[in-house]
mmCIF file as gemmi writes it, N, C-alpha and C atoms, coordinates in Angstrom:
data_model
loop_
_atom_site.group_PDB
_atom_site.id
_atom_site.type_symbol
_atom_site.label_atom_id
_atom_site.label_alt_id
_atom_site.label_comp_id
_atom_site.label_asym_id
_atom_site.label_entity_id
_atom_site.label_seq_id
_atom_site.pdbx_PDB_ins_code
_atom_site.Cartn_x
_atom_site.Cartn_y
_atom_site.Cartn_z
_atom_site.occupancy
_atom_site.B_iso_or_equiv
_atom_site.pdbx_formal_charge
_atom_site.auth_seq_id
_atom_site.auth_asym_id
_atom_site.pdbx_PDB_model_num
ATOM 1 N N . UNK Axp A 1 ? -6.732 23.829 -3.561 1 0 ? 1 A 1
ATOM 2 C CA . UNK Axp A 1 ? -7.622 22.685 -3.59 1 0 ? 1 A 1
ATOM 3 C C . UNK Axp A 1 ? -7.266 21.757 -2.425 1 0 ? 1 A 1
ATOM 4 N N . UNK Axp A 2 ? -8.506 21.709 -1.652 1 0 ? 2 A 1
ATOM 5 C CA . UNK Axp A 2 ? -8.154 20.413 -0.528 1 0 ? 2 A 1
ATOM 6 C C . UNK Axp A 2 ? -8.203 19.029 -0.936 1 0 ? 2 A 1
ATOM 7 N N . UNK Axp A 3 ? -7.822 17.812 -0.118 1 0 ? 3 A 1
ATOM 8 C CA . UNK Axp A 3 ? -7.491 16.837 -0.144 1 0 ? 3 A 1
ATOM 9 C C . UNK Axp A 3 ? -9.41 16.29 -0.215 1 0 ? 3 A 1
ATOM 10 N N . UNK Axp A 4 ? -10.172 17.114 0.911 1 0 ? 4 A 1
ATOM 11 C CA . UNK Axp A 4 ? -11.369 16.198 0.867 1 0 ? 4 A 1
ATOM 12 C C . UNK Axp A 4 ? -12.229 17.239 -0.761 1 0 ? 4 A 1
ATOM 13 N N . UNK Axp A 5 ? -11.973 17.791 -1.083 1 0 ? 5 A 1
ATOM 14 C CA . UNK Axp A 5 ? -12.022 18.336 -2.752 1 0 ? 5 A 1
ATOM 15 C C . UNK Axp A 5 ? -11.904 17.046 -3.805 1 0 ? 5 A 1
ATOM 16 N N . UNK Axp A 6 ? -11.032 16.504 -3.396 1 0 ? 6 A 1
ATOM 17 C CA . UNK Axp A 6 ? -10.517 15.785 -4.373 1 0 ? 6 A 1
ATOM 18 C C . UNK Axp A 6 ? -11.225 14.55 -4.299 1 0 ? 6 A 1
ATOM 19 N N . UNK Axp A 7 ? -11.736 14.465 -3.01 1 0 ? 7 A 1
ATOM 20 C CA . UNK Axp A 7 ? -12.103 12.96 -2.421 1 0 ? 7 A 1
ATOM 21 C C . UNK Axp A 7 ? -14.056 13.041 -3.333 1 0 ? 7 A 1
ATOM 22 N N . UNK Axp A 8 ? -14.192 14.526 -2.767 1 0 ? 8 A 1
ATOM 23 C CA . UNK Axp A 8 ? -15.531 14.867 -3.242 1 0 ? 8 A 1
ATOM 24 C C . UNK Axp A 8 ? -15.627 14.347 -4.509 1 0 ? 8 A 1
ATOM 25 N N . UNK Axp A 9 ? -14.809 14.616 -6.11 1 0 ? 9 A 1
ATOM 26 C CA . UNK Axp A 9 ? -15.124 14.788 -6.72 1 0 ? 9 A 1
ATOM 27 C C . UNK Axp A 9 ? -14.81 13.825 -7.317 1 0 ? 9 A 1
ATOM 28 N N . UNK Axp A 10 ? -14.091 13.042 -6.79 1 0 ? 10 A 1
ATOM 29 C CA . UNK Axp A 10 ? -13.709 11.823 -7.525 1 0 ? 10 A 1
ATOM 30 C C . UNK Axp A 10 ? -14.839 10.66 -7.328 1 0 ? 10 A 1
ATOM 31 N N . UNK Axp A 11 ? -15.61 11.052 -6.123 1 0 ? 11 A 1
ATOM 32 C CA . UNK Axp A 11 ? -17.028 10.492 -5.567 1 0 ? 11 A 1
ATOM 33 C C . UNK Axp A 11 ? -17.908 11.075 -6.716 1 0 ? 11 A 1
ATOM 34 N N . UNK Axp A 12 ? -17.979 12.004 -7.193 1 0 ? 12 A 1
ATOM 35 C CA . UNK Axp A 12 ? -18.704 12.534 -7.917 1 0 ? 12 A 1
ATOM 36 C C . UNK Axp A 12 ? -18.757 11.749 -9.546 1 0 ? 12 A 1
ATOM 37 N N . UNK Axp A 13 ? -17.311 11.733 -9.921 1 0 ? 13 A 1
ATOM 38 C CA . UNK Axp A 13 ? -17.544 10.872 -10.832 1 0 ? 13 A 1
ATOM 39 C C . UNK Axp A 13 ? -17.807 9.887 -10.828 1 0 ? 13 A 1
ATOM 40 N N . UNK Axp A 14 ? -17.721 9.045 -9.448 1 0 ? 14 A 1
ATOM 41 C CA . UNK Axp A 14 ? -18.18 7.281 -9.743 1 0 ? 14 A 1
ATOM 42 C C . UNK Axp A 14 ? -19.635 7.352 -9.707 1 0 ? 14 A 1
ATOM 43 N N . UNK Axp A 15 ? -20.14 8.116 -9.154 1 0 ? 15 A 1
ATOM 44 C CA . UNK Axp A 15 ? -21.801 8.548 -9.328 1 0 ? 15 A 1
ATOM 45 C C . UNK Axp A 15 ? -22.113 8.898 -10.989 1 0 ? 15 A 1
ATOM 46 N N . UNK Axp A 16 ? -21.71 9.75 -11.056 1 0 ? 16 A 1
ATOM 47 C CA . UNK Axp A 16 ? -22.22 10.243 -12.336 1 0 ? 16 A 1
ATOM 48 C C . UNK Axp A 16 ? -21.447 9.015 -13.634 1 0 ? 16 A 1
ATOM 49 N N . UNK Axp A 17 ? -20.61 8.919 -13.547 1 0 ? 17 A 1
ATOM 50 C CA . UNK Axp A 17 ? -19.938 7.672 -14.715 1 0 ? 17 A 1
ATOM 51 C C . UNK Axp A 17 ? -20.525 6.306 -14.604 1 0 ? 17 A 1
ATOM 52 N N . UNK Axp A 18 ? -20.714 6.193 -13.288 1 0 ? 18 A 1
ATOM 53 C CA . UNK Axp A 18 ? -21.361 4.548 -12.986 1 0 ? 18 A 1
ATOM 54 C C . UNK Axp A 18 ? -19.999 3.79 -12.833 1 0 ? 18 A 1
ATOM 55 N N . UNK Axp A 19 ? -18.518 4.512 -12.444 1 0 ? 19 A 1
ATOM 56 C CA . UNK Axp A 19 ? -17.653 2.998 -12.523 1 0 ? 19 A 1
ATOM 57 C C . UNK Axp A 19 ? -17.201 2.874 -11.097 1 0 ? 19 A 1
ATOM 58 N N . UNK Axp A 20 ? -18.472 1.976 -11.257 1 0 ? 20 A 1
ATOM 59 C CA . UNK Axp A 20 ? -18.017 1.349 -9.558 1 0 ? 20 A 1
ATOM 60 C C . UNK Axp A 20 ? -17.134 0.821 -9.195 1 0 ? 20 A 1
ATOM 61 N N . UNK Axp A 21 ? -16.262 -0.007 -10.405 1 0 ? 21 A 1
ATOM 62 C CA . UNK Axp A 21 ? -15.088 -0.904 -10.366 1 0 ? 21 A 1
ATOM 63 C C . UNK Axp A 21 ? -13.861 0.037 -10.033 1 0 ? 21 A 1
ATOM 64 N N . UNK Axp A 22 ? -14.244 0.775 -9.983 1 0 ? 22 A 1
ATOM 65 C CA . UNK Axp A 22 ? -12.888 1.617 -10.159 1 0 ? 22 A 1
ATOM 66 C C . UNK Axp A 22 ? -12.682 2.064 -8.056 1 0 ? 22 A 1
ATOM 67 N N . UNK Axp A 23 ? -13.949 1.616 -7.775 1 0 ? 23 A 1
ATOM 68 C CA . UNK Axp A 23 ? -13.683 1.986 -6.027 1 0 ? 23 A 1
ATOM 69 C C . UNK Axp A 23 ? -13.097 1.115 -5.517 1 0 ? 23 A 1
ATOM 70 N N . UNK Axp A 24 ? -12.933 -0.621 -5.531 1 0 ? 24 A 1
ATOM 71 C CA . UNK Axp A 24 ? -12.012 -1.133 -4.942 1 0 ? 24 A 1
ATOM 72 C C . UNK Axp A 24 ? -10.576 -1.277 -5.095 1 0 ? 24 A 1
ATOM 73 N N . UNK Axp A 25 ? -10.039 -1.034 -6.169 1 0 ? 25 A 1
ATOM 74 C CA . UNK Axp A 25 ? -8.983 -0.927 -7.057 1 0 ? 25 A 1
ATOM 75 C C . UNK Axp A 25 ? -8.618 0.711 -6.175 1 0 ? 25 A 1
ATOM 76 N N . UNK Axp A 26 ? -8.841 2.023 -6.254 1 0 ? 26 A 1
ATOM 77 C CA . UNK Axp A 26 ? -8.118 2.473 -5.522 1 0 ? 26 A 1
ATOM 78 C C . UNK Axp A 26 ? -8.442 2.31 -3.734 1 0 ? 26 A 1
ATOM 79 N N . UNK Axp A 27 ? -9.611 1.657 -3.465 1 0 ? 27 A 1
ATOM 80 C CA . UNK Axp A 27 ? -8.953 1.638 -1.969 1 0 ? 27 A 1
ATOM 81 C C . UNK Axp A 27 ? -7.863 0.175 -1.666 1 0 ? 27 A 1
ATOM 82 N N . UNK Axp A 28 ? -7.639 -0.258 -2.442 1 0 ? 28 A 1
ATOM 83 C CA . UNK Axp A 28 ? -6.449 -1.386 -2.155 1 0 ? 28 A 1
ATOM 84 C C . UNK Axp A 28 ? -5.386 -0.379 -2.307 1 0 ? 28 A 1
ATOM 85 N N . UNK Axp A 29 ? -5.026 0.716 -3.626 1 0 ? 29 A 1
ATOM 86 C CA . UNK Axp A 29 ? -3.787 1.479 -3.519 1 0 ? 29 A 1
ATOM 87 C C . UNK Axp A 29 ? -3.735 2.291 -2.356 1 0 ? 29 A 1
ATOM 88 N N . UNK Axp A 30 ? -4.4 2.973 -2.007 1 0 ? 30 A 1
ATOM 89 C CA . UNK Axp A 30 ? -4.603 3.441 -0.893 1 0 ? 30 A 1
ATOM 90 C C . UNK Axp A 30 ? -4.019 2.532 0.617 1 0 ? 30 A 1
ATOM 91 N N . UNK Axp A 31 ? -4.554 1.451 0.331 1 0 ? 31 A 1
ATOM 92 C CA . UNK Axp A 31 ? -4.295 0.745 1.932 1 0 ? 31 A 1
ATOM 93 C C . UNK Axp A 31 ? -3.104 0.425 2.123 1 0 ? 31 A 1
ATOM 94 N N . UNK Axp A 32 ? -2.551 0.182 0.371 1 0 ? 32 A 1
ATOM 95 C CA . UNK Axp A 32 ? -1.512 -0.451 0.539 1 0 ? 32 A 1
ATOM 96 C C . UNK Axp A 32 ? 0.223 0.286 0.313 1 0 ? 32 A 1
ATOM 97 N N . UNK Axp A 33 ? -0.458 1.485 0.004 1 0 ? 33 A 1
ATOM 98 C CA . UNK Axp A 33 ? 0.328 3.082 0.206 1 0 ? 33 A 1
ATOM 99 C C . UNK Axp A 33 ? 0.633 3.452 1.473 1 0 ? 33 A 1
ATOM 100 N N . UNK Axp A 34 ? -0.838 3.712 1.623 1 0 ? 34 A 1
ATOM 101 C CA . UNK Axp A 34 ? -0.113 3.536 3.589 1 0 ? 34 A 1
ATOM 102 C C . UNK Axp A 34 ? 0.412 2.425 4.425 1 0 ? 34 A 1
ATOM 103 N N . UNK Axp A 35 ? 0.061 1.513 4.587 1 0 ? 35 A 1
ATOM 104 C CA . UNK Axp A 35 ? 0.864 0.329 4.662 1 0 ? 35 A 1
ATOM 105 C C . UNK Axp A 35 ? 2.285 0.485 4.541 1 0 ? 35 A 1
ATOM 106 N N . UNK Axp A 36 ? 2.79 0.749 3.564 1 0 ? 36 A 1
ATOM 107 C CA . UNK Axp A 36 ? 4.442 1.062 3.208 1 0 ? 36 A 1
ATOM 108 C C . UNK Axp A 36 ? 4.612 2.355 3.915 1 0 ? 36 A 1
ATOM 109 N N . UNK Axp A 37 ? 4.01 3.558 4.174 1 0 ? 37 A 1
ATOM 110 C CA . UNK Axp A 37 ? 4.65 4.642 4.55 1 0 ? 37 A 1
ATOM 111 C C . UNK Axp A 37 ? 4.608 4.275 6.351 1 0 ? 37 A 1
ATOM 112 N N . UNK Axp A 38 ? 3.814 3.392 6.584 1 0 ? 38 A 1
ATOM 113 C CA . UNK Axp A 38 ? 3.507 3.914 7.673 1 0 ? 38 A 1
ATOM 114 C C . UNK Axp A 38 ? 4.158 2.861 8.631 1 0 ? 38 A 1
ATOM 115 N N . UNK Axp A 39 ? 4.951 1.678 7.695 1 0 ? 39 A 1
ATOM 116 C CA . UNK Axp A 39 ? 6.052 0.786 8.195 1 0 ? 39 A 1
ATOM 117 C C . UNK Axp A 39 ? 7.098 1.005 8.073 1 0 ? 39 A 1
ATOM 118 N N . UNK Axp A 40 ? 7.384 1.951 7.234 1 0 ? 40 A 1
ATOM 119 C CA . UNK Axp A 40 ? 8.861 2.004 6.308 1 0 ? 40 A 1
ATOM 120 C C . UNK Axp A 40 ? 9.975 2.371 7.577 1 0 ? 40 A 1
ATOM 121 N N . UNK Axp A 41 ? 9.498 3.093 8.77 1 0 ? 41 A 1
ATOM 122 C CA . UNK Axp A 41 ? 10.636 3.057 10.003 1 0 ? 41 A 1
ATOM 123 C C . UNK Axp A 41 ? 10.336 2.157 11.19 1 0 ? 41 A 1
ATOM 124 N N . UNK Axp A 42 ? 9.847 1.399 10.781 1 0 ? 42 A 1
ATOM 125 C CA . UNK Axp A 42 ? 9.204 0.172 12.159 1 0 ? 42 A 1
ATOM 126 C C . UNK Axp A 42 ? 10.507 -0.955 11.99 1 0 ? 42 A 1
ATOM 127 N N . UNK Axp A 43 ? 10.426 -1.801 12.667 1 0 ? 43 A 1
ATOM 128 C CA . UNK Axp A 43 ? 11.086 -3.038 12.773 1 0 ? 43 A 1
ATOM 129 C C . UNK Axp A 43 ? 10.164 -4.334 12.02 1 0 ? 43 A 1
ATOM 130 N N . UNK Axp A 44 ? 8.583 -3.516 11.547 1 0 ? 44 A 1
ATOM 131 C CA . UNK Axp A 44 ? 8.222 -4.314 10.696 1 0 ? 44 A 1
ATOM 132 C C . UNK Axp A 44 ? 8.543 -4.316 9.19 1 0 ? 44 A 1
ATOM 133 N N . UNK Axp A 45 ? 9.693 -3.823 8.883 1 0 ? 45 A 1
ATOM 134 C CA . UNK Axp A 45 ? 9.319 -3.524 7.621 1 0 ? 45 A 1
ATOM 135 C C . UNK Axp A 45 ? 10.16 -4.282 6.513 1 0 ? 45 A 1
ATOM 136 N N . UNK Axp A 46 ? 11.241 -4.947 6.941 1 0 ? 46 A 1
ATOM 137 C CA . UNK Axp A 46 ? 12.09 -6.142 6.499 1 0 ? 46 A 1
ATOM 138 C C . UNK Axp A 46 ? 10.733 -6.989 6.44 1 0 ? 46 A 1
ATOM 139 N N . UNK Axp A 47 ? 9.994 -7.447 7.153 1 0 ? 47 A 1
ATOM 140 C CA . UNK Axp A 47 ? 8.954 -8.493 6.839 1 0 ? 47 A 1
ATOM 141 C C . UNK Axp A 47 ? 7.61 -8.291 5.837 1 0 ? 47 A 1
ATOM 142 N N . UNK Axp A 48 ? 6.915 -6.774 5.658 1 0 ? 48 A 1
ATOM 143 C CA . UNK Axp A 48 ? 6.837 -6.134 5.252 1 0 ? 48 A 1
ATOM 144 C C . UNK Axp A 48 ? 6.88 -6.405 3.582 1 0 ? 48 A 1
ATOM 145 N N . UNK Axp A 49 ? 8.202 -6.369 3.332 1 0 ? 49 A 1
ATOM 146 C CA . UNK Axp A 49 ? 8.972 -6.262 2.581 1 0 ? 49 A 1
ATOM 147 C C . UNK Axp A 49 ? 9.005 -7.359 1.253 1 0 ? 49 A 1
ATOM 148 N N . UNK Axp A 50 ? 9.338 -8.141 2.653 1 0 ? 50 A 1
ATOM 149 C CA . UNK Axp A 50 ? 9.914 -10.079 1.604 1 0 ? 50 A 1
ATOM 150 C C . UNK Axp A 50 ? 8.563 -10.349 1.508 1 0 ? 50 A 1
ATOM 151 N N . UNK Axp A 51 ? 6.95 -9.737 1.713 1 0 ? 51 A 1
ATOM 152 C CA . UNK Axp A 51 ? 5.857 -10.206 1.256 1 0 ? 51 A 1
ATOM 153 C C . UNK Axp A 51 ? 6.016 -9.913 -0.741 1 0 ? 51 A 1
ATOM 154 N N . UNK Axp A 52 ? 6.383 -8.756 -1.184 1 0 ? 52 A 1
ATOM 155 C CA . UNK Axp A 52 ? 6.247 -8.588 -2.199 1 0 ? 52 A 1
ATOM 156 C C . UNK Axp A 52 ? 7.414 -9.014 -2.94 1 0 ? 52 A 1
């Protein structure tokens, strides 16, 4: 199973279920997933950090 599989079908259910609420809620986990992976060896990431 691919990654855009997953993307498909999870599109699929907010169509067919109607829960729209449920699309901003994971693109904040999302942003904020990468966000951490994608600082975690920077010199930003002590700052980063003391936000949470």
């Amino acid at each position: 199973m691919s990654k855009l599989s997953i993307v498909g079908e999870f599109w699929d259910f907010l169509k067919v279920r109607k829960k729209w609420w449920l699309l901003p809620i994971v693109l904040a986990l999302v942003l904020l997933g990468s966000l951490i992976v994608f600082t975690q060896g920077s010199a930003l990431a002590p700052f980063i950090y003391a936000l949470f």
